[in-house]
C-alpha positions as CSV (number, residue, x, y, z in Angstrom):
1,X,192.9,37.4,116.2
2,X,191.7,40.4,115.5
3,X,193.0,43.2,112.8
4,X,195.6,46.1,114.1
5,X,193.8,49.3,112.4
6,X,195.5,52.8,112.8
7,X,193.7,55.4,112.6
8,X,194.9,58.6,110.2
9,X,193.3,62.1,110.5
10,X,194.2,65.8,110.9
11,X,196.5,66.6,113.7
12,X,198.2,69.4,113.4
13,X,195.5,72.5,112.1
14,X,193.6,71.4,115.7
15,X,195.5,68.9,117.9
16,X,193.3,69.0,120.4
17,X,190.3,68.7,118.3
18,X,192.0,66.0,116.1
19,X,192.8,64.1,118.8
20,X,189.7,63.9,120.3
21,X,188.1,62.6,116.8
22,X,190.8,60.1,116.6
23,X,190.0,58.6,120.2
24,X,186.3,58.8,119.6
25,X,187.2,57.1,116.0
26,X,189.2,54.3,118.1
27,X,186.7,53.6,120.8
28,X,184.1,52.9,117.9
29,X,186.6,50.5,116.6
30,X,187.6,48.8,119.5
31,X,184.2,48.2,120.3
32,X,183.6,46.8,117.2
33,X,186.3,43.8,117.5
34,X,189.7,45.7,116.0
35,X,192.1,46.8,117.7
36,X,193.1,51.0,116.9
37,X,196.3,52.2,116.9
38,X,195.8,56.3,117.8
39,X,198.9,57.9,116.7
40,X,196.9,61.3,118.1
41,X,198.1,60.3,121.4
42,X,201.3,61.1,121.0
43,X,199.9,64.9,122.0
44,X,200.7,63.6,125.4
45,X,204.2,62.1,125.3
46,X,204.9,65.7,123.2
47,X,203.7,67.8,126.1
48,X,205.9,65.7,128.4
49,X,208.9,65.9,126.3
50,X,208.5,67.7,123.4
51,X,210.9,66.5,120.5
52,X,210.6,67.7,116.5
53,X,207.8,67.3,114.7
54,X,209.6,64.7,112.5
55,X,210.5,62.3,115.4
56,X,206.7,61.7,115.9
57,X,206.2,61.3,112.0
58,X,208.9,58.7,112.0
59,X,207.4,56.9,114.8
60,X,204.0,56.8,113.0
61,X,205.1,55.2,109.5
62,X,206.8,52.7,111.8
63,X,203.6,52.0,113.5
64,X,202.2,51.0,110.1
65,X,204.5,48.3,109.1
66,X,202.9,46.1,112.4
67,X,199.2,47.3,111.4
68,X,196.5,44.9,109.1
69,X,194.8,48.2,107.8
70,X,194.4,52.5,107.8
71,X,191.4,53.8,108.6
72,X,191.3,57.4,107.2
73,X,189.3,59.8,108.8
74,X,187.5,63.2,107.0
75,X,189.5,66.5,106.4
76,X,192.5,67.6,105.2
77,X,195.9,66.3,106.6
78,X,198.8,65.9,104.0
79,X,200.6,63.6,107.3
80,X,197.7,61.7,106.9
81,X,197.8,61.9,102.9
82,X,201.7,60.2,103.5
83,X,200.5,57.7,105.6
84,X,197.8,56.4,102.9
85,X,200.5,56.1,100.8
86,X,202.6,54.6,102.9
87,X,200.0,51.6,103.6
88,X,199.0,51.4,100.0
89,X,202.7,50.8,99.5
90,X,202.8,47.9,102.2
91,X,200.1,46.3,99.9
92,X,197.7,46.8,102.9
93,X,194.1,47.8,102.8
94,X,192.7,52.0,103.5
95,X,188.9,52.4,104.9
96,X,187.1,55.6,104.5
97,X,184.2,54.3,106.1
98,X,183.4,52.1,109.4
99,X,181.0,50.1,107.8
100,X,183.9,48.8,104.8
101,X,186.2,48.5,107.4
102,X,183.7,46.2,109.8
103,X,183.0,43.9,107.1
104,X,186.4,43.9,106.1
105,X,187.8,42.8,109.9
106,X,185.4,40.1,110.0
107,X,186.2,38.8,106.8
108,X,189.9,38.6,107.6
109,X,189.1,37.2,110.9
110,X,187.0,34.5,109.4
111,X,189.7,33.8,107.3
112,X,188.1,34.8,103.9
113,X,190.8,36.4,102.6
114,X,189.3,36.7,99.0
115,X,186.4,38.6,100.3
116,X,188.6,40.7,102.6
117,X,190.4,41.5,99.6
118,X,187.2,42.5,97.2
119,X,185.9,44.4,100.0
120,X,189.1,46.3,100.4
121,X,189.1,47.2,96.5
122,X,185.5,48.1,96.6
123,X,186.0,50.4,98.8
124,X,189.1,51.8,97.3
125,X,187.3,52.1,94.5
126,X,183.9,53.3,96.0
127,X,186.0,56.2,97.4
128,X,188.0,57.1,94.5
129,X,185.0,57.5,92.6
130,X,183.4,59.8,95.4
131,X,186.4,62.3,95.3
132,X,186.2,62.3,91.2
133,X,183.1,61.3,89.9
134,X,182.3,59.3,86.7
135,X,184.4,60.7,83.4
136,X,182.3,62.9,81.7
137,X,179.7,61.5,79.6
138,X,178.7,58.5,81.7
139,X,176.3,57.4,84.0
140,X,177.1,55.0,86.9
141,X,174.7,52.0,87.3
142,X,173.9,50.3,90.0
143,X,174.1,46.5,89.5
144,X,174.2,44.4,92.4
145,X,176.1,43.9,95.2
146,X,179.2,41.3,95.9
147,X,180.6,40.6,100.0
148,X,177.9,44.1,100.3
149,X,180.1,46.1,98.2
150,X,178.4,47.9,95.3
151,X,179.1,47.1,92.0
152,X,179.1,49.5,89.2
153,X,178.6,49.3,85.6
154,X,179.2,52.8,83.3
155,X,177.6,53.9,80.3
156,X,177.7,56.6,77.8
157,X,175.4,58.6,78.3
158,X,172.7,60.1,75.5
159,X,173.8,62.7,73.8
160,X,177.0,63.7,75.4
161,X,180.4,63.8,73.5
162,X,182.5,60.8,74.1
């Protein structure tokens, strides 16, 4: 079986633009053995039959209750902010990269949950260190590699006030 991935990115500063990132996103995907969920689409059914804003936000958190993962695109989206949220909440995993999320699909189709699930951390983690950065005063270290996630070690680093 393979995983049910939606896809979260901007939308409304540039829906066209948006939604052409998020097909492009979802054709990658889907040729990589996952199936996308493009919530971007909905530009369609809204220039059919335009309802509120809200309706359409509604429709996408249901969407991720019946998805295996969130793959987040770049740029700022607070919709998109909700829906990582949201999926953290359901305990399922968020990708910020393809090549996290590949590995991650074919663990879980493999069955390897335990790897799916250190990938998925790493990558949470991997991220969440990109936005921040290291606490002042220490150095990140390389130190191997576990399911091709990195692993980091920290240390103090000469000189600097702890």
């Amino acid at each position: 079986m393979k995983p049910r991935v939606y896809i979260a990115g901007p939308y409304r500063s540039d829906p066209i633009q948006g939604t052409a990132n998020a097909i492009e996103a979802g054709d990658d995907l889907a040729h990589l053995g996952v199936i996308p969920f493009v919530p971007h689409l909905t530009i369609v059914w809204d220039a059919w039959r335009q309802n509120p804003e809200r309706f359409y936000l509604d429709l996408d958190l249901d969407w991720l209750e019946v998805c295996d993962a969130l793959y987040r695109l770049p740029g700022r989206s607070s919709g998109s902010d909700a829906e990582v949220v949201r999926m953290l909440e359901l305990g399922r995993p968020v990708f910020f990269r393809v090549g996290e999320l590949v590995r991650w699909a074919d663990a879980w189709r493999a069955g390897r949950e335990e790897e799916a699930g250190l990938i998925a951390a790493a990558s949470m983690l991997a991220h969440a260190f990109e936005e921040t950065g290291p606490a002042p005063g220490l150095d990140r270290v390389l130190m191997g590699r576990a399911h091709g996630a990195p692993i980091y070690v920290y240390r103090s680093v000469a000189g600097a006030a702890p």
